[in-house]
Short mmCIF file of the C-alpha atoms (twelve columns), coordinates in Angstrom:
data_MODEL
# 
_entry.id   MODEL 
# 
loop_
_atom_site.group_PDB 
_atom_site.id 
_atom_site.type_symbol 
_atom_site.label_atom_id 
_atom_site.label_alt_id 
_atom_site.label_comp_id 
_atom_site.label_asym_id 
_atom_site.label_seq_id 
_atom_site.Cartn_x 
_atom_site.Cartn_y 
_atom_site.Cartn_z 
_atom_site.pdbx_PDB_model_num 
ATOM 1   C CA . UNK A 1   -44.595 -11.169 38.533  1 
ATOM 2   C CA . UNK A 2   -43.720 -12.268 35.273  1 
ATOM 3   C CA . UNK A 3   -46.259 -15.440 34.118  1 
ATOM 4   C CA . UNK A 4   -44.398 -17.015 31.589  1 
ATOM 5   C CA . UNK A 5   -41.455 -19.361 32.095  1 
ATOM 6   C CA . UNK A 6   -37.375 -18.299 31.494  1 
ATOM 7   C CA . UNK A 7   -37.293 -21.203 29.095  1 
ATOM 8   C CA . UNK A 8   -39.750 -19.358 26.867  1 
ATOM 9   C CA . UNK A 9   -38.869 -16.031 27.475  1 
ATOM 10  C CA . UNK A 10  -35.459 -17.939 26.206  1 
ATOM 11  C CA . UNK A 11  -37.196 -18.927 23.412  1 
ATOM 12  C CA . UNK A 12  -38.416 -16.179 22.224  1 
ATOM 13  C CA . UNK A 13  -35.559 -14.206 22.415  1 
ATOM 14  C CA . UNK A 14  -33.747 -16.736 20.859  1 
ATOM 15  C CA . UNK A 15  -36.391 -16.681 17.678  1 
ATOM 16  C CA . UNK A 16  -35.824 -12.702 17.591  1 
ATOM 17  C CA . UNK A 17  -32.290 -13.208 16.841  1 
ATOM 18  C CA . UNK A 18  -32.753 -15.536 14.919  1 
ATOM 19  C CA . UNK A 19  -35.110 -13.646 12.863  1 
ATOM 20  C CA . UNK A 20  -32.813 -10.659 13.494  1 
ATOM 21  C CA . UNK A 21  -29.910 -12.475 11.693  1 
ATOM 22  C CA . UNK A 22  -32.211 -13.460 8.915   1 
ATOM 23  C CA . UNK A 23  -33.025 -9.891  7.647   1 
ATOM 24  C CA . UNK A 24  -29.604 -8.213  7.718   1 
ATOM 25  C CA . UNK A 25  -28.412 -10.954 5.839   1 
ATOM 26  C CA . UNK A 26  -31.595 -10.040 2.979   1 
ATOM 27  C CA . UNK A 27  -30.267 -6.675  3.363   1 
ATOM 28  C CA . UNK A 28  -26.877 -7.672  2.650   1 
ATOM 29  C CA . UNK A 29  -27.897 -9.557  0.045   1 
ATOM 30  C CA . UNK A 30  -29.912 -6.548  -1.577  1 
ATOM 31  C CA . UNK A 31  -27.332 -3.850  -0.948  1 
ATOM 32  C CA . UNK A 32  -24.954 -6.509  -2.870  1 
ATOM 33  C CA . UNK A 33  -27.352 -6.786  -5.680  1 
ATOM 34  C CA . UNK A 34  -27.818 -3.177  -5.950  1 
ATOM 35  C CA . UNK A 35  -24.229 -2.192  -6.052  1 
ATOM 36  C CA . UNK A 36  -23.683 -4.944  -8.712  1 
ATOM 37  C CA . UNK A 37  -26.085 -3.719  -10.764 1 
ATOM 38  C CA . UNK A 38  -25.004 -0.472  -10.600 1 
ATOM 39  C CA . UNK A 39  -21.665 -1.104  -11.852 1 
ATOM 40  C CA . UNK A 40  -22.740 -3.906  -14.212 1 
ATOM 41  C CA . UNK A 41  -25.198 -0.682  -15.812 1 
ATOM 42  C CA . UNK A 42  -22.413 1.565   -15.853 1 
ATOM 43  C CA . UNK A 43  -19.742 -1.126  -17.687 1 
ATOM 44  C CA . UNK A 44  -22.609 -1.758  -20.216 1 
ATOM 45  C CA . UNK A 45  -23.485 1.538   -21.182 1 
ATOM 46  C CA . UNK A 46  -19.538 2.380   -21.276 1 
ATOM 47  C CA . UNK A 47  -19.327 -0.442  -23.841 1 
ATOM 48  C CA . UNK A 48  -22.477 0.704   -25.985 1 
ATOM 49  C CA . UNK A 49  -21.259 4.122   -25.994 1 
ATOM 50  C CA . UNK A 50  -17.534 3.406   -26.381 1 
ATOM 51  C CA . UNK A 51  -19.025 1.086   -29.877 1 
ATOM 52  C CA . UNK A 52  -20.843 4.061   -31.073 1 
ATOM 53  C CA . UNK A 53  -18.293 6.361   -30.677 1 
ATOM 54  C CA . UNK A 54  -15.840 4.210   -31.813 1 
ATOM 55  C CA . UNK A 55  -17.454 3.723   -35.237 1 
ATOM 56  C CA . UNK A 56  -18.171 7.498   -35.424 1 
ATOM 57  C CA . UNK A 57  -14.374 7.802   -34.910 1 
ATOM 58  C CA . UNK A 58  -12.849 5.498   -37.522 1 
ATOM 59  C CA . UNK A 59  -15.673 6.601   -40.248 1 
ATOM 60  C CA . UNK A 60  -14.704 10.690  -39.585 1 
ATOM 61  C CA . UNK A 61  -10.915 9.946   -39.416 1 
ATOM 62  C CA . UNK A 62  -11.217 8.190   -43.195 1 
ATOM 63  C CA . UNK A 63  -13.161 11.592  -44.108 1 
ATOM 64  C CA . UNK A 64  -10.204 13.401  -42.778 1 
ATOM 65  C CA . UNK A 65  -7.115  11.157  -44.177 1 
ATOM 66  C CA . UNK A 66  -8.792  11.099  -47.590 1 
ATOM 67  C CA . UNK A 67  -9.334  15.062  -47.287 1 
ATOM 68  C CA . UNK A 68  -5.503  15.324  -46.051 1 
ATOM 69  C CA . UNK A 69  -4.393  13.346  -49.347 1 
ATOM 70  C CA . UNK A 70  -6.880  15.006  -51.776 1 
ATOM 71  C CA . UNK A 71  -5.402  18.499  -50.584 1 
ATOM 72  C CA . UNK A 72  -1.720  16.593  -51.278 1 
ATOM 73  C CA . UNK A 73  -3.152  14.710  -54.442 1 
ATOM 74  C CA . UNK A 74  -1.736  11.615  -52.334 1 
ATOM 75  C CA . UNK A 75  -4.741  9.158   -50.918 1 
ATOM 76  C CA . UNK A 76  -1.963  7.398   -49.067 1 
ATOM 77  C CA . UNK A 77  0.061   10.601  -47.541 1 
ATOM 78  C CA . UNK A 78  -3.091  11.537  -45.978 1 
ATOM 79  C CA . UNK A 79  -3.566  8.140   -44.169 1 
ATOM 80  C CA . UNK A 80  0.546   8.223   -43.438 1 
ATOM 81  C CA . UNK A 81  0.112   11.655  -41.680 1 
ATOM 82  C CA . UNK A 82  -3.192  10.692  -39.835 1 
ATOM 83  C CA . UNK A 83  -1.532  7.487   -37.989 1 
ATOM 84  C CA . UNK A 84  1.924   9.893   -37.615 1 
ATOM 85  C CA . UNK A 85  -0.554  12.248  -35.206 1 
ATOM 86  C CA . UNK A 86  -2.378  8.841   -33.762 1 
ATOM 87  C CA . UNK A 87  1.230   7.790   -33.051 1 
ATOM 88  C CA . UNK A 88  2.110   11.067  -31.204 1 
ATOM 89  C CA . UNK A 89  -1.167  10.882  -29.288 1 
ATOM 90  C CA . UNK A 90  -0.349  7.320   -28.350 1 
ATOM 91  C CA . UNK A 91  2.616   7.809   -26.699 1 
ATOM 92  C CA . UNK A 92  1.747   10.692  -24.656 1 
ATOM 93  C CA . UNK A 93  -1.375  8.275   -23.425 1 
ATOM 94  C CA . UNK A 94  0.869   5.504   -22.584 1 
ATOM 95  C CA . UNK A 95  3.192   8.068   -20.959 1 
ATOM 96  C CA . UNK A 96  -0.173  9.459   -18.987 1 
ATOM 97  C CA . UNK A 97  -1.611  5.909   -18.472 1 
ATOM 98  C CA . UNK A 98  -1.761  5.774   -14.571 1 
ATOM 99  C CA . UNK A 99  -2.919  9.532   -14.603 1 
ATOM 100 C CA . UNK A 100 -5.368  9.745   -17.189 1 
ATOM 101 C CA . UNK A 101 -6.604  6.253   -16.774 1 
ATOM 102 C CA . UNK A 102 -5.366  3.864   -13.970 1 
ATOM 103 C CA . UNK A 103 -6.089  6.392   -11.063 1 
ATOM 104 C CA . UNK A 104 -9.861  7.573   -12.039 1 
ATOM 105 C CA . UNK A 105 -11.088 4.362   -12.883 1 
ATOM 106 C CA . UNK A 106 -10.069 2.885   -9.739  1 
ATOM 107 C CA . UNK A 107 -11.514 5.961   -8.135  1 
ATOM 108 C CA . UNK A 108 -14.923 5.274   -9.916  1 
ATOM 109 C CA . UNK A 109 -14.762 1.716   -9.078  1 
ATOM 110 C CA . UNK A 110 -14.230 2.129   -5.285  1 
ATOM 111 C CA . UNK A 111 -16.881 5.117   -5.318  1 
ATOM 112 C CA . UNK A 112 -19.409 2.459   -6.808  1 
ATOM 113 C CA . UNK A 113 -19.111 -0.711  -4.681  1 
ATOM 114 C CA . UNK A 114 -18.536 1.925   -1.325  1 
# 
């Protein structure tokens, strides 16, 4: 026969739950943090990287539009046909957006926080 009274066995059971509740929401917490951080590390080392390269980019296309208009004793022709190519590569981006861009980042996004 059980010796201790239904009010404590009440008790207890209640301080289990209660207890119970307490850690998944830690866990939920932590899981929360985790996934944060994990995108938060990703978006910062996108932006590092994207400054690096983006520097690296502007400094090699000079190179190029000054070669260009040395080879057509033009500095500025060099610089005109450079931003004519940039202008062509635009467009088929912005025609692209959603596929290139839109559709993988979400993709990434949802893959990170799930």
């Amino acid at each position: 026969m059980n010796t201790r009274p239904t009010s404590a066995l009440i008790e207890s059971l209640f301080n289990q739950s209660k207890e119970y509740a307490s850690n998944r929401l830690d866990l939920l917490k932590l899981k929360s943090i985790d996934k944060t951080s994990s995108v938060a590390s990703a978006v910062i080392t996108g932006v590092v990287l994207f400054v690096v390269f983006f520097i690296f980019f502007v400094v090699l296309n000079i190179g190029i539009a000054l070669l260009i208009g040395d080879l057509l004793d033009r500095a500025w022709l060099g610089f005109l046909i450079l931003a004519a190519v940039y202008a062509i590569v635009g467009f088929v981006i912005f025609k692209g957006r959603e596929k290139f861009f839109k559709t993988p980042v979400l993709q990434m996004l949802i893959r990170k926080f799930l």
